[in-house]
C-alpha positions in Angstrom: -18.9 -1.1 -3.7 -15.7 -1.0 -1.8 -14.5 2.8 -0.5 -10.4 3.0 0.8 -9.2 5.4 2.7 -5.6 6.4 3.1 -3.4 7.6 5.7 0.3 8.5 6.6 1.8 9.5 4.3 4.2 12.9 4.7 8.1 14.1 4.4 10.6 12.2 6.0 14.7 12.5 6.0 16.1 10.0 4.2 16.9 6.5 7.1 13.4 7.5 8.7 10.5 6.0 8.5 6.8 6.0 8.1 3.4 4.0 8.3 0.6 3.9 6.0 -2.4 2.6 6.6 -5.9 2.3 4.4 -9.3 1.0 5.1 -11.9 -0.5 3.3 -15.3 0.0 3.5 -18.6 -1.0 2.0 -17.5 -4.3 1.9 -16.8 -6.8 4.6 -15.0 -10.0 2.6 -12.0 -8.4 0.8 -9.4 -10.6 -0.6 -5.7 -9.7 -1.5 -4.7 -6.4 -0.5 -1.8 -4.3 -1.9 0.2 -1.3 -2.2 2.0 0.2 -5.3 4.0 3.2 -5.8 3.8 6.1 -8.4 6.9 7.9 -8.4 6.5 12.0 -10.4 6.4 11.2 -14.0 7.0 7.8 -13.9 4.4 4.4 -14.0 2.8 2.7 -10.7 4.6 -0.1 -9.6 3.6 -2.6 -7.3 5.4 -2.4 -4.0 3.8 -5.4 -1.4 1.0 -7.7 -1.4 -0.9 -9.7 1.1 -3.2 -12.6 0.6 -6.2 -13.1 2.8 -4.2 -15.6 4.7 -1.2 -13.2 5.5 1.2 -14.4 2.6 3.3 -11.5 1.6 5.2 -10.6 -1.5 7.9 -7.8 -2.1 9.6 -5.6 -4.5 13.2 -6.9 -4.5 13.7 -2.8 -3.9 11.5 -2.7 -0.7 12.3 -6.2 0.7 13.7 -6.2 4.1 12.6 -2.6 4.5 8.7 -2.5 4.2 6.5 -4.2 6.2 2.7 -5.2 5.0 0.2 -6.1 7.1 -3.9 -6.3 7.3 -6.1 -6.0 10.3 -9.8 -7.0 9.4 -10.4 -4.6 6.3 -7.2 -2.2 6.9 -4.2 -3.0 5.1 -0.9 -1.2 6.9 2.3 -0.3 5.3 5.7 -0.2 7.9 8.1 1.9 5.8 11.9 1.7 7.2 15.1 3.1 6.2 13.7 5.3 3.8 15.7 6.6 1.1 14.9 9.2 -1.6 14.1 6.6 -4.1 11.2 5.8 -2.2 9.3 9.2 -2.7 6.4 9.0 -4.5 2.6 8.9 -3.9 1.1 5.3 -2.3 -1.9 3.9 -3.3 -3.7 0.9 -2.2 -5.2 -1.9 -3.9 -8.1 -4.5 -2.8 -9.3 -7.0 -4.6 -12.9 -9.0 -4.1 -15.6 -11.1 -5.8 -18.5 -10.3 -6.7 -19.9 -13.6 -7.1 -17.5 -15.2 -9.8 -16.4 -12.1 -10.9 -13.2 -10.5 -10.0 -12.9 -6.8 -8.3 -11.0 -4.8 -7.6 -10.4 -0.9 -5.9 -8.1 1.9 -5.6 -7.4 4.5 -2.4 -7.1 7.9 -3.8 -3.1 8.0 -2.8 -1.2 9.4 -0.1 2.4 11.4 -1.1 5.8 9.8 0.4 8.8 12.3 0.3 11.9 11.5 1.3 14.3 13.9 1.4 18.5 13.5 1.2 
């Protein structure tokens, strides 16, 4: 199967910023790649996306802050102007097929804190 590895993550000041990056192994056709965000106590929510042909989606509440990005099977996420709200851990997402069946993968999450 398909094995991610995060980095980056870390405390910031709030207006900072940070890059994550994770890369996929085991696999070498990945499809869409993603990153979502799970603040303390609260649900995972999906932050960016890029397709294998570098279309990109946005949460309204990162757009024109976050960057994504993919190089080959590594998926980088440019974090500007941090603010607290953004603390949280990071995980990333791939998705493949396995044939004509849909897959899909999880990094083991990186922790974000931004402080005030």
């Amino acid at each position: 199967q398909v094995r991610l590895v995060e980095s980056g993550g870390g405390l910031v000041r709030a207006g900072e910023s940070l890059r994550l990056s994770c890369a996929a192994s085991g696999r070498t056709t990945i499809d869409a790649m993603a990153w979502y965000r799970q603040p303390l106590g609260m649900q995972r929510d999906w932050v960016a996306r890029i397709s294998p042909r570098n279309n990109t989606n946005y949460n309204d509440l990162v757009k024109g802050r976050f960057t994504i990005s993919r190089s080959d099977n590594t998926v980088h996420l440019q974090m500007n102007s941090l603010n607290p709200e953004d603390t949280g851990i990071y995980y990333c997402n791939v998705e493949w097929w396995d044939y004509d069946t849909p897959k899909s993968a999880w990094g083991q999450g990186t922790q974000v804190t931004v402080s005030s």
